[in-house]
C-alpha positions as CSV (number, residue, x, y, z in Angstrom):
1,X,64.6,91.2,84.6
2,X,65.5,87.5,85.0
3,X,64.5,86.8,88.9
4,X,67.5,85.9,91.2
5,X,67.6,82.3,91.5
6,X,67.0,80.4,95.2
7,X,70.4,79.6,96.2
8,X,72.0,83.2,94.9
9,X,69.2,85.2,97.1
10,X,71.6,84.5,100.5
11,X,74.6,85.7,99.0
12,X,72.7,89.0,97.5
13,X,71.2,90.4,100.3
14,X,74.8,89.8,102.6
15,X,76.4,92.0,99.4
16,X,73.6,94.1,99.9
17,X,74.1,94.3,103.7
18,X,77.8,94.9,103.2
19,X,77.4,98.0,100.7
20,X,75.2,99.5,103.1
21,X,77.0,98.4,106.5
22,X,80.3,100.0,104.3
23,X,78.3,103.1,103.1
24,X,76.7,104.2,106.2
25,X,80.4,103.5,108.5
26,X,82.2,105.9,105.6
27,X,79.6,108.5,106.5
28,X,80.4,108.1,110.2
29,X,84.2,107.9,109.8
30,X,84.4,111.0,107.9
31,X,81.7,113.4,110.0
32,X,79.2,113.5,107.4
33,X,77.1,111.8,110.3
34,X,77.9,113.0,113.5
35,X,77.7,111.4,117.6
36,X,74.4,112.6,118.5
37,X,73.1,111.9,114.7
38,X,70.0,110.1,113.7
39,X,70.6,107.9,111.1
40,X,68.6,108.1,108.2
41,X,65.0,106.6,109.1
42,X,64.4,102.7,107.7
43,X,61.9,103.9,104.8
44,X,64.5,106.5,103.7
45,X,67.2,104.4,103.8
46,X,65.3,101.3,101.9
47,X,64.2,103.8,98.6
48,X,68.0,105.3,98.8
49,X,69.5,101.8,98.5
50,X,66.3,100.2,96.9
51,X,67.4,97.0,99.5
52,X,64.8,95.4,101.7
53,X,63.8,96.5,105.2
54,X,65.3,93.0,106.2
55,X,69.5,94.1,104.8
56,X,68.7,97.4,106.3
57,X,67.7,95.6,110.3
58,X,70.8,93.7,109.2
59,X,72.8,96.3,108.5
60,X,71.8,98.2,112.0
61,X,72.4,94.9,113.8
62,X,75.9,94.8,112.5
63,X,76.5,98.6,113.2
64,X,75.5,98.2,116.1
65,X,77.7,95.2,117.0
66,X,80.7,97.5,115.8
67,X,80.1,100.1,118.5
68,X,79.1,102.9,115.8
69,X,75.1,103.1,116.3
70,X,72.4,102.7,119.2
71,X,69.0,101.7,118.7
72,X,66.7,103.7,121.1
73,X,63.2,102.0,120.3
74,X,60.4,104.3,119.2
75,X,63.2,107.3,118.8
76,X,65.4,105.8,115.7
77,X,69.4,105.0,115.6
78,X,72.1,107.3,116.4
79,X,75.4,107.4,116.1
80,X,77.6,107.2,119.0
81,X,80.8,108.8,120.3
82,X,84.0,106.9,119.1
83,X,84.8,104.5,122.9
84,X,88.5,105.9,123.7
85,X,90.8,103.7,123.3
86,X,94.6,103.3,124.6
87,X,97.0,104.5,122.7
88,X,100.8,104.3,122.7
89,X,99.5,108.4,122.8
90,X,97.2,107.9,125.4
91,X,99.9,106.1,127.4
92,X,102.3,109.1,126.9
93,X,106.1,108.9,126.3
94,X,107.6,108.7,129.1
95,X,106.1,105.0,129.6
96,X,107.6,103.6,125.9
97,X,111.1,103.0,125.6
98,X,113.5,104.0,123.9
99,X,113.9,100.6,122.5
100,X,110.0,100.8,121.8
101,X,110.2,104.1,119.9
102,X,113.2,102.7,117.4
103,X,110.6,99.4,117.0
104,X,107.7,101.6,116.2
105,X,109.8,103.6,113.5
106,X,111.0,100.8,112.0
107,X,106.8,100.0,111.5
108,X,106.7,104.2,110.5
109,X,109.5,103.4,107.8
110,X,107.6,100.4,106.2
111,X,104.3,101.9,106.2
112,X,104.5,105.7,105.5
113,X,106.6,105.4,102.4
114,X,104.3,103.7,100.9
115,X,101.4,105.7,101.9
116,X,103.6,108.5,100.9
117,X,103.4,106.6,97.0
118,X,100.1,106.3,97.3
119,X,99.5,109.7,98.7
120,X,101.3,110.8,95.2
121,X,98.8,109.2,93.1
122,X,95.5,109.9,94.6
123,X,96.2,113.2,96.7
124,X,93.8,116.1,95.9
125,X,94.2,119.7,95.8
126,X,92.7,120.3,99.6
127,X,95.3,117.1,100.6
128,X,98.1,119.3,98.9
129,X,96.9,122.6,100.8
130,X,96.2,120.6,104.1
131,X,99.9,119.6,104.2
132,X,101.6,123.0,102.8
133,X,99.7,124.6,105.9
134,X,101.4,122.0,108.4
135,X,104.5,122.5,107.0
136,X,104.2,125.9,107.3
137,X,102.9,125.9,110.7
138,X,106.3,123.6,111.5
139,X,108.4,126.3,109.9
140,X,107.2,129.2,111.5
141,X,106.6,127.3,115.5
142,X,110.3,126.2,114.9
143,X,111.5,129.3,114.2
144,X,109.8,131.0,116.7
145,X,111.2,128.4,119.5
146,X,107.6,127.0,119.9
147,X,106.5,123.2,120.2
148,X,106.4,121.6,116.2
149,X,105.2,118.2,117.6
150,X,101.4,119.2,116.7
151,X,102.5,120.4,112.9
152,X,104.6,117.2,112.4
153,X,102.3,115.0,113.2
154,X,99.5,116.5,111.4
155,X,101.7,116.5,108.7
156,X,101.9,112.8,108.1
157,X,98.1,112.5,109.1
158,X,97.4,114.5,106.4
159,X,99.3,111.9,104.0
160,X,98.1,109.2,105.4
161,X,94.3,110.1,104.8
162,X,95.7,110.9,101.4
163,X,96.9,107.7,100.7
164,X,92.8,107.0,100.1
165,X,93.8,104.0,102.6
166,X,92.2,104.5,105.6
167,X,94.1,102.2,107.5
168,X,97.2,103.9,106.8
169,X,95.6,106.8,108.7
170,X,94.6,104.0,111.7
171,X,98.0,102.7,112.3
172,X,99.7,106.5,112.6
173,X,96.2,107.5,115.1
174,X,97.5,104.2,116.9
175,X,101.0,105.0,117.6
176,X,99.7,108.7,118.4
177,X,102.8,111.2,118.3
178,X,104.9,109.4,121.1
179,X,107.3,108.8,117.9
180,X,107.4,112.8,117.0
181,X,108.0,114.1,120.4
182,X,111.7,113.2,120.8
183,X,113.0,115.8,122.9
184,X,111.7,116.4,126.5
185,X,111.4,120.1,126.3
186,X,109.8,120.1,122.8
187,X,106.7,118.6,124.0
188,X,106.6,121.2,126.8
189,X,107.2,124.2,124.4
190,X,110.3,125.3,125.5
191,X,113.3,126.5,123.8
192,X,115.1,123.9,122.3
193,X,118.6,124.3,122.3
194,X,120.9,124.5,119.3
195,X,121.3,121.1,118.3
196,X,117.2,120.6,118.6
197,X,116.9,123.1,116.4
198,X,119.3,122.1,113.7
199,X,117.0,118.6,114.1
200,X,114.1,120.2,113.5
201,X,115.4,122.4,110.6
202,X,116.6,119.3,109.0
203,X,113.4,117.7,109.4
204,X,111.7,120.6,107.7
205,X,114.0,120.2,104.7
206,X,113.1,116.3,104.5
207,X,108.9,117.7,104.7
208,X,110.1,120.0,102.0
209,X,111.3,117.0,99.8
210,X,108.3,114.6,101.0
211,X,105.5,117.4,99.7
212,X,107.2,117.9,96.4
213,X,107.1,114.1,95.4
214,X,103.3,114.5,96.5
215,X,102.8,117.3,94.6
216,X,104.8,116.5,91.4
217,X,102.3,113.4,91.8
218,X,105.6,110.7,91.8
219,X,105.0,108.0,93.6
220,X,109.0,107.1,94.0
221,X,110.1,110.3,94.4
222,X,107.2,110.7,97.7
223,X,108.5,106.9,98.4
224,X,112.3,107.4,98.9
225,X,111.7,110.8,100.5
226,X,109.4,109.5,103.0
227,X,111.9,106.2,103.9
228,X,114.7,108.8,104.1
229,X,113.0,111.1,106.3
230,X,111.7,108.8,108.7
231,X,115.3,106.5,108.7
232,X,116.9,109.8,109.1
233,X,114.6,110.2,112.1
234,X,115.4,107.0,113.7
235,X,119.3,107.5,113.3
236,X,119.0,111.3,114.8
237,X,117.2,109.6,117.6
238,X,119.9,106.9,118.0
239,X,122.3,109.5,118.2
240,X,120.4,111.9,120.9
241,X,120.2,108.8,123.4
242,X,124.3,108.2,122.8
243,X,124.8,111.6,123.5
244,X,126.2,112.7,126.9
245,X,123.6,114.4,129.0
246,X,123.1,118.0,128.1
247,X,124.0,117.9,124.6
């Protein structure tokens, strides 16, 4: 093996640093490592990514600068609780306008079809069952007069993380469900009235149509589903601010 000339050795060990900086994150992001977690020892982690102890102190440095790890010296690294952060959720609906919520659909529109395409392509068979169960779940707590909120917007979570984009799934976390709960006594649980409930049925039908583009692994078909679900959304909300009070 041909030795890695002077001027390359920089730009190695940052790739190096990188791979492992991106590994170990993935491991946090998806639970695999845990808040409370030790992260794999420095000798462990140097034979598993045969890198140097110097790209793995890099790699904690960076980590650490990211919020993910602490250092306790003489203990070892672990991995720390996600800091909250605010949320168009965590500020809750009554503070985002109505204007606001027709804004952040528009964004909902752009980005969910295609994560709805992408979803189509590289969805697996726990992503498929994942979202038949939250359609499901909306079905039955419709029917039943219940709150659907939950199951709608663990529906198009569930697309988003199968998009295999995790920043598809960031954006929707970021705009939290403020965009799903669009009637007052939905988010309450109370019994909607009539015309909720022909929403909400409508709604199912467009999940319905969203899940078999998925399924049928068709990236246009989950595409122009998903953009005429969510502009069908948008116009139904439109049309429940016109409408006289008690509608």
């Amino acid at each position: 093996m041909q030795p890695v000339p002077a001027d390359d050795r920089p730009i190695r060990a940052k790739s190096l640093t990188h791979r492992l900086v991106d590994d170990l994150s993935a491991r946090i992001r998806q639970g695999v490592l845990r808040p409370g977690d030790r992260v794999p020892p420095e000798p462990e982690l140097v034979r598993e990514f045969s890198v140097s102890r110097t790209v793995v102190r890099e790699a904690m440095q960076r980590l650490q600068a990211a919020g993910l790890v602490e250092t306790q010296h003489g203990v070892g690294t672990f991995v720390l609780a996600p800091a909250p952060s605010v949320t168009l959720l965590a500020l809750g609906g009554n503070e985002v306008s109505f204007p606001e919520l027709l804004a952040m659909l528009e964004l909902r529109i752009t980005v969910e079809s295609e994560g709805a395409a992408l979803a189509a392509a590289r969805r697996t068979d726990d992503h498929l069952g994942r979202m038949q169960r939250a359609v499901d779940d909306f079905e039955l707590h419709w029917k039943a007069g219940a709150s659907t909120v939950e199951d709608d917007y663990r529906f198009h979570l569930q697309i988003a993380e199968a998009s295999g984009n995790r920043y598809f799934e960031e954006v929707l976390r970021s705009l939290g469900k403020v965009t799903i709960s669009r009637h007052r006594g939905d988010a309450a649980g109370e019994q909607p009235p009539a015309s909720a409930g022909r929403r909400k049925e409508l709604a199912h039908q467009e999940h319905l149509a969203i899940l078999d583009g998925i399924r049928r692994g068709d990236p246009a078909a989950a595409r122009a589903a998903m953009f005429m679900h969510l502009n069908n959304s948008r116009e139904r909300l439109r049309r429940l601010v016109s409408a006289p009070a008690g509608s």
